[in-house]
N, C-alpha and C positions, 0 to 999 in steps of 0.2 A: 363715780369714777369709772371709767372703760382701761381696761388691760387685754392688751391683744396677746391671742394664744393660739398657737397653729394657726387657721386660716379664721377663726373666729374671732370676735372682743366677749371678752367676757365683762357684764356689767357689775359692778358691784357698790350696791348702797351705799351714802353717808347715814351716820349715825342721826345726824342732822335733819337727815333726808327722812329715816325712817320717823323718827319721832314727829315729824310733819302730817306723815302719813298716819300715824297714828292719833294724833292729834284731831286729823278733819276725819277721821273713824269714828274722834272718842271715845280713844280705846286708851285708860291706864297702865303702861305698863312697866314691867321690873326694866333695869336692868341686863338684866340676865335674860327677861325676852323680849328685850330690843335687840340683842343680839341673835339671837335665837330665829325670830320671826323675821326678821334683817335678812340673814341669809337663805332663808327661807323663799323671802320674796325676790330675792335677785336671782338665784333659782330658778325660779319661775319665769323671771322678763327674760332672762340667758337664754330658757328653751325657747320661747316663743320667739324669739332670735332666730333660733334654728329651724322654727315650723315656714318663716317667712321666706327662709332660701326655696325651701319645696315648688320644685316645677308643676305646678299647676294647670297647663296650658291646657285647653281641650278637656277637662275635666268636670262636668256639669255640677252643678250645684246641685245636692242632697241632704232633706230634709227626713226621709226615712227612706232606714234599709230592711227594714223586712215584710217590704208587701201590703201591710195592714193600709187596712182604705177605711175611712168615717161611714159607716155605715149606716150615719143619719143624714148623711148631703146626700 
C-alpha cells in the first residue's frame, strides 16, 4: 500500500506481503514479528525513497574516502 504524505508516499507493507518475504527468506516468524519486522522494512524502502530524490548530478562515484591505496597493486 502507498499513502501519500507531504510531498512524499509513504510505503507501507501487507501483511501478505511480508510473510512472502519471509517465506522466500525462510525465515519463521511470530506474529508479533511479522509486525514488528513489517514495519521495519517499509521503513527502510520509505528512506531509500528519500535517498532516490538526492541530486546527484556531477557527483563522481566513490568507492573510498580515506586515501588508503592497496599497497600490493
Amino acid at each position: 500500500m502507498h499513502k501519500f504524505v507531504g510531498s512524499h508516499y509513504i510505503m507501507s507493507l501487507s501483511k501478505e506481503q511480508i510473510e512472502h518475504i519471509a517465506k522466500l527468506a525462510r525465515l519463521e516468524l511470530t506474529e508479533e514479528e511479522l509486525d514488528k519486522y513489517g514495519g521495519q522494512l517499509s521503513d527502510i524502502l520509505n528512506y531509500i525513497d528519500q535517498l532516490k530524490e538526492v541530486d546527484v548530478a556531477g557527483v563522481l562515484p566513490t568507492a573510498q574516502v580515506t586515501g588508503m591505496e592497496n599497497i600490493f597493486r
